[in-house]
N, C-alpha and C positions, 0 to 999 in steps of 0.2 A: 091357724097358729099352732106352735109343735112348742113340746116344753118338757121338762123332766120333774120327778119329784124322790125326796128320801122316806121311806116309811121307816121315823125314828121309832116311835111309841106305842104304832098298833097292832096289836099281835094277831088279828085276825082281819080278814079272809087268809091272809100270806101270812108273812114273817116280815118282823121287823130288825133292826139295826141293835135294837137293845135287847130281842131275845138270843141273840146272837152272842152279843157279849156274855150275858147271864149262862149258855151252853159253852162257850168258851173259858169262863172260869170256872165252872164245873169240871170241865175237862185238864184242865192245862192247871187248876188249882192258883188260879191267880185271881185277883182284887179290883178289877176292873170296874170303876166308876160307870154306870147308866151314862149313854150318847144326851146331853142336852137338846135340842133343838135351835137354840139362841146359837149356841156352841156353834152346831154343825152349821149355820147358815153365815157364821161368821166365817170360818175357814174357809166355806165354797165358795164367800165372795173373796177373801182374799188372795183367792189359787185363781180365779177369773181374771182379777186386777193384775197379778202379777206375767197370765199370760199375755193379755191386751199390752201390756208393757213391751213387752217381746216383741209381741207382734207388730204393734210400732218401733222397734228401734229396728228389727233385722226383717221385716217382714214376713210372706209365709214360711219362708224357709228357717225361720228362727222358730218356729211352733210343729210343723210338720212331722220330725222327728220323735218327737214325743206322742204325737197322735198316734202315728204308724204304728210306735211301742204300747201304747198304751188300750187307744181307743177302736183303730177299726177293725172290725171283726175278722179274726185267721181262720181258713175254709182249709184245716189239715187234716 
């Protein structure tokens, strides 16, 4: 089974999503609210529902386009 995950909260071995923020408004001097977890897994299913949507009305070729720009990796 293959799967992905976000590291909202934990700041070690890696970096997380919210220390991120926290060096982002350090730098940029802006106010940025800590990533919830509730939050972030509410948008990810919403952006999933609304590809499935696509993907049912126009099929691959309605999702593709966005993959190609977004997701699969450019070897430049």
């Amino acid at each position: 089974m293959k799967g992905f995950g976000f590291n909202v909260s934990n700041s070690n071995p890696t970096i997380c999503i919210n220390d991120l923020i926290t060096r982002f408004n350090k730098e940029e001097g802006t106010t940025l609210e800590p990533l919830r977890a509730d939050c972030l897994i509410a948008r990810t299913v919403t952006a999933l529902e609304k590809l499935i949507e696509v993907f049912q009305e126009k099929g691959p070729n309605g999702v593709l386009p966005r993959y190609y720009k977004y997701w699969v990796h450019r070897w430049e």
